[in-house]
N, C-alpha and C positions, 0 to 999 in steps of 0.2 A: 588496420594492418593488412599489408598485401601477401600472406604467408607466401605464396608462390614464387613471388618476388623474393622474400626474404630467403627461401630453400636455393634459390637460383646461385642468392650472393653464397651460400654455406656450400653449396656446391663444388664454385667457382675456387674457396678457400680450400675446400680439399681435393680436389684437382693438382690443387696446385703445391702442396703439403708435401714435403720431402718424405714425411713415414705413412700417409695415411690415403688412402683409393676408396672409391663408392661400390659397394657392393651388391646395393639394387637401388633401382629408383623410376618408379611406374607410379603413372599417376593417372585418371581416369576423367573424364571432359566434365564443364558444369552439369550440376543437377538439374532436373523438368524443375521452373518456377513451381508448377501446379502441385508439387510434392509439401511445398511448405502450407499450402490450405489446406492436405490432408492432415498435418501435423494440427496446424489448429484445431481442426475438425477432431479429432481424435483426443489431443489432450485440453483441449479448451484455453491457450495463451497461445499470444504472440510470438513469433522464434525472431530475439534479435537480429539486428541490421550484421551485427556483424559477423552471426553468424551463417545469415545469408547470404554477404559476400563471402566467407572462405568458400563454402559448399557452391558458390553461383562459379568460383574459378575453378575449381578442383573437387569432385565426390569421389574422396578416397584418395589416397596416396601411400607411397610407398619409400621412403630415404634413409637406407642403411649404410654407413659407414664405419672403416675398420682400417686395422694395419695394413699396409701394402705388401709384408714381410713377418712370415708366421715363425722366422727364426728364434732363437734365445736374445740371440744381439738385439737384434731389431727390437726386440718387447723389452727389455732392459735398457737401450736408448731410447724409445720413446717414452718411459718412466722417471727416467732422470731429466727427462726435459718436462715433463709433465707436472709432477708433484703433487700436482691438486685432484686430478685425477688417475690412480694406477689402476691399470689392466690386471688383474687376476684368472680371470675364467679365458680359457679358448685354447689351442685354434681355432675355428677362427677369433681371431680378436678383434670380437664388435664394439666398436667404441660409442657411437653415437646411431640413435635407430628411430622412427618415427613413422607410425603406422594408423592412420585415419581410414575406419571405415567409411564406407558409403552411408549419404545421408538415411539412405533406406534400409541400410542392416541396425545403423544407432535409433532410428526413430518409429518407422511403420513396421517394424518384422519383429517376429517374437523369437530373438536371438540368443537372448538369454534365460529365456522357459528351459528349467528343467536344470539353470546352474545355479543361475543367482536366486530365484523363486521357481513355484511348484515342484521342486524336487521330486518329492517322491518320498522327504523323510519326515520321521515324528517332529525333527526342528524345525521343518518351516514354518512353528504355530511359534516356536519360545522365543520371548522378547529380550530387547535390545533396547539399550537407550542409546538415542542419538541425538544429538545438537539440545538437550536437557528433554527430549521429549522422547515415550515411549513408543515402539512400534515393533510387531512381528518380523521377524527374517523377511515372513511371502509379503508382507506390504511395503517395507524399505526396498526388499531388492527389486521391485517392479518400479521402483521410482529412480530405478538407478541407470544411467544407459552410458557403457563402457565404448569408447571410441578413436581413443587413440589406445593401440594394443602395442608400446612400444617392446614390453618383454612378457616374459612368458609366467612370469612373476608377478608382476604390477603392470597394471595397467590406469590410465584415466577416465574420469565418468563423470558423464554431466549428472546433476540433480534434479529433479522435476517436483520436488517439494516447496511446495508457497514460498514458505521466507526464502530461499536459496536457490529458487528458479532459474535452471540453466547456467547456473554457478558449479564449480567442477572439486573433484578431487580425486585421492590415489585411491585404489581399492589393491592391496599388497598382499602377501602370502596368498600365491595364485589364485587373486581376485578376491579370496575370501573374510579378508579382513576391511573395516569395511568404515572404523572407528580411529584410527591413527594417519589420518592423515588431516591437516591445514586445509581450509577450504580459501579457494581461490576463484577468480573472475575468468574466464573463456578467457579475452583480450589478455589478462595479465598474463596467461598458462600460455599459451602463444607465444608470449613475447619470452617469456621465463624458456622455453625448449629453444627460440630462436638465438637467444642471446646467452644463450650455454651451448652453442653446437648441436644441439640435441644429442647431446652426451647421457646415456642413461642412468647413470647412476645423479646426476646432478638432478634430475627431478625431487627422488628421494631426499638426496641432502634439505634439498629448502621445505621439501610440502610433509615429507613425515613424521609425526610427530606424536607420542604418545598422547592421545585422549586429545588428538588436534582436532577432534570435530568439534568440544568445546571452545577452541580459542574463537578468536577474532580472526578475518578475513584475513587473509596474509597477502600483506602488501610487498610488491617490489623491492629490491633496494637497488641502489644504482647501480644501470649499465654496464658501468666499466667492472664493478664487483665481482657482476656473473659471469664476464668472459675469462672462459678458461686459459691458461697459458701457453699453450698450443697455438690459441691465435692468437695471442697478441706480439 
């Protein structure tokens, strides 16, 4: 998948949206190839092709969109045309938001010392079971590299543990939960943001899930499913 491509066309749809305007959208030139052999170097695997293309067109991005009109009307029509999705929180009323670090804050920086491990507290020793296997808070959260920060809430995270290498999921109550969400493939999460608007709340809907790190990979369902009514 051409994400860049794909944000262009999600763009181009709200551009063009009777209720709905882009309220940022910065995105920052490919990554130094040489950066994916320090990742090898450093964690010891291959960094997919396909992740090598997003990161090769785009290191880091920015695509927020929202109502065009922070009225009562306006958040009340766009509700009643919505259905699937209603607006709750704002002004502003952010409807859809998608925020990819750079490949060097998700991978070579130690960006998350001091949140998600080494804290600083007695918990970073007490264990947690995840995917039926044991591990400490400080060794699960180092294996964990958050990268699209679409809310301030929940965020996405690859995994850098064997079975589930570079396989993604939600990390929710601001980041700190870490066990309720569906684990999912890069490409599918990609496609899952592009073919829901990147509406934030629709992440949730499909990947959250109590004790979802036990299921099964969660697969897609069709296309047409996940487009919200707004665009179609």
């Amino acid at each position: 998948m051409k994400l860049k491509g794909e944000i262009n066309i999600l763009a181009d749809k709200i551009t063009k949206h009777p209720f709905l305007k882009i309220f940022e959208r910065t995105e920052s030139p490919g990554v130094n190839p040489r950066n994916y052999k320090l990742f090898k170097d450093k964690f010891g695997i291959d960094l997919p092709a396909v992740i090598q293309d997003l990161y090769g067109e785009m290191n880091g991005f920015t695509f927020i969109y929202g109502l065009k009109d922070s009225s009562d009307k306006a958040l009340n029509d766009f509700n009643a045309l919505s259905k699937d999705y209603i607006i709750e929180k704002g002004p502003p009323y952010i409807i859809g938001s998608i925020k990819f670090l750079p490949f060097e804050k998700v991978f070579l920086e130690n960006t998350w010392e001091g949140m998600l491990y080494n804290t600083g507290s007695k918990t970073d020793e007490n264990k947690l079971t995840f995917r039926n296997k044991e591990y400490t808070y400080n060794d699960l959260g180092k294996q964990l590299k958050p990268f699209d920060l679409f809310s301030e809430e929940v965020c996405a995270s690859f995994l850098l543990i064997p079975e589930l290498s570079m396989d993604v999921i939600l990390l929710t109550d601001h980041y700190a939960d870490w066990q309720n969400s569906r684990i999912i493939s890069f490409e599918d999460y990609c496609t899952l943001i592009v073919n829901t608007g990147g509406i934030v709340e629709a992440r949730e809907r499909y990947l959250a899930k109590t004790e979802g790190d036990s299921m099964k990979k969660f697969n897609l369902p069709d296309n047409k499913k996940l487009t919200p009514k707004i665009f179609k």
